[in-house]
N, C-alpha and C positions, 0 to 999 in steps of 0.2 A: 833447208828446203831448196828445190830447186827452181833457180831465179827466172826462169822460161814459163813457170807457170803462173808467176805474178803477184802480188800482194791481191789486189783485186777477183781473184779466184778463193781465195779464204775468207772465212764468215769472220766475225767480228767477234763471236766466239773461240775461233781456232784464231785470231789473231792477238786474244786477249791472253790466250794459254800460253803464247807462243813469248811474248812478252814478259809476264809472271816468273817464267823457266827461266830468264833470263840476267845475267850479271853486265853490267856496265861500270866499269870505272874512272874518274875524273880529279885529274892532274892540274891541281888551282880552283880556287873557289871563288875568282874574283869576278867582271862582269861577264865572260864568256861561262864559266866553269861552275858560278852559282846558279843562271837562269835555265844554263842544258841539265844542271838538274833538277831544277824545279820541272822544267817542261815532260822530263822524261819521269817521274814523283806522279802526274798528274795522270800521261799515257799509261800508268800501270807497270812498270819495269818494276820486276820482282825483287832487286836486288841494286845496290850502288855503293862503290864503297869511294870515295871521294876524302882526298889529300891537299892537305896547307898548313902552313906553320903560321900562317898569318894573324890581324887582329881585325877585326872592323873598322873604318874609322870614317870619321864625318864626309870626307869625301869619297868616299867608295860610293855613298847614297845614291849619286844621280844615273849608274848604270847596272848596280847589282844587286842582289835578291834579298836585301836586306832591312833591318826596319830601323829608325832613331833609336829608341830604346838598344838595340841591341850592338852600338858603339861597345869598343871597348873588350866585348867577346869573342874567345878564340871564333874563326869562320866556321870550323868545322861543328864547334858547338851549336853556334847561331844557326849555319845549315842545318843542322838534324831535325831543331826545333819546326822549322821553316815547313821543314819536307812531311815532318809527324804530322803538321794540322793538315796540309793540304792531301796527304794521302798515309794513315796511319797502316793501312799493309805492308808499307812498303819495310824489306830489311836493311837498314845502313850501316854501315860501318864506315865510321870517322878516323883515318888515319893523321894525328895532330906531328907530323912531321916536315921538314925544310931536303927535298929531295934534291940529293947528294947525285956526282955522275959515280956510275960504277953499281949505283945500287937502288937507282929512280924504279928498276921495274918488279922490285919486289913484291908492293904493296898491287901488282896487276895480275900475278902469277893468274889467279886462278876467275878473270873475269872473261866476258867475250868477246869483246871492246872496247881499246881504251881511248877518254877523248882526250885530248891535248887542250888544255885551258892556261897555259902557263903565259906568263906578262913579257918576262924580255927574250927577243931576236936570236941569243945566244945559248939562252935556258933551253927554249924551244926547240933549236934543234938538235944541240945535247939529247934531249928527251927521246924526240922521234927518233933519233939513231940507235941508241939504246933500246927502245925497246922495239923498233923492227929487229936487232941483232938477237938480243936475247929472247923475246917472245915472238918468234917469225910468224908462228900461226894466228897472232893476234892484229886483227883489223886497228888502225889508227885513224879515227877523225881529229883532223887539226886545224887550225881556222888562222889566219893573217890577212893583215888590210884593215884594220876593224877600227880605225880612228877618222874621223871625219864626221861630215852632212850630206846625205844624198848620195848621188850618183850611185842609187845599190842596182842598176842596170850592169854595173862592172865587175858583179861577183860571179865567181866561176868556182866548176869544181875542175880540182886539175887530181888526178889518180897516177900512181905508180908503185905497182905491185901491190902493197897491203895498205900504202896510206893512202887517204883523201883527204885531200888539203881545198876548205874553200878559202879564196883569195880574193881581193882584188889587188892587182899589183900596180894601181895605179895610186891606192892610197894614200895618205899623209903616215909618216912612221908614227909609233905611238906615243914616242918620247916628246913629238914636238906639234902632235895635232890633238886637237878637241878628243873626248870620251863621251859621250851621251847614250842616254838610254836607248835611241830608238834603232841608231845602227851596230849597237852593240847586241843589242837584244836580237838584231835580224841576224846577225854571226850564228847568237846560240840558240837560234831557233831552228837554221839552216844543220847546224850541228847535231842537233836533235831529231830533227827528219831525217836526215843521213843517217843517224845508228841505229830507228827505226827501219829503215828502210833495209840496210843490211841485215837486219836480224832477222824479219819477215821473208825477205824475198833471196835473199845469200851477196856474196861477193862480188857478183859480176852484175852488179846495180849500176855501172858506167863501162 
């Protein structure tokens, strides 16, 4: 759609159709990568096909989409479960794999958006490189800065070419500052409006 005429020009209708028609995929299921897809489960995105080799485990609890009981289970399982109550239309696919460089963008081929939820500094941009190389037509939201308290006055979107990276670059790295729910959750909400927002109104949203 073209982005000159706005989200706010579509009925709530044509924005629900527009959304339904739609594939988004999500690289880590951890506190960024579980909640952006809860939020985007709830808005009605027709499709998510979402990737981790991971487990749950007791401390994931204080920032990610997960419950006590479900310690112990593969993420991707525990997400499906998550995503089925809160919104049973929705189509998932669970891809239970540890993405490798050379072959991270397989499991994206065929979506229209991929977000970047992935944990270390190095994985991440492995990722982003990769699949702006091999999937050029595919939009990337990616998020950094996401450890600390406060100051969410710092977060910015910074764009270049296909990716949108919100940031603060003022943050604490993640290896060595706090995780908590609430500015992790601002990450992946921030993340979630951004690949609404591109879906509805097109690429040139910044």
């Amino acid at each position: 759609m073209n982005s000159s005429l706005g989200v706010e020009r579509m009925s709530t209708n044509e924005v629900a159709e527009k959304l339904k028609a739609s594939t988004v995929g999500i690289a880590g299921l951890g506190g960024l990568g579980s909640n952006v897809a809860m939020a985007l489960a709830r808005s009605g995105i027709g499709r998510l096909i979402i990737v981790d080799f991971d487990e749950v485990e007791r401390s994931n609890l204080n920032r990610q989409a997960y419950e006590v009981e479900q310690v112990g289970q593969r993420k991707t399982e525990a997400l499906m479960y998550n995503i089925e109550k809160a919104n049973p239309d929705i189509d998932v696919t669970a891809v239970c794999q540890k993405l490798e460089p050379g072959m991270m963008h397989f499991p994206f081929e065929d979506v229209d958006i991929v977000v970047e939820a992935l944990d270390s500094a190095e994985t991440k941009a492995a990722f982003i490189e990769e699949i702006l190389l091999k999937l050029p037509d595919k939009p990337v939201v990616a998020a950094s800065g996401v450890a600390g308290i406060g100051k969410s006055e710092n977060i910015n979107i910074h764009t270049s070419g296909n990716l949108f990276l919100i940031e603060d670059k003022d943050a604490p790295s993640s290896d060595d500052g706090i995780l908590l729910a609430p500015r992790v959750g601002l990450f992946a909400y921030w993340q979630a409006n951004l690949v609404l927002q591109i879906l509805t109104e097109g690429m040139d949203v910044y």
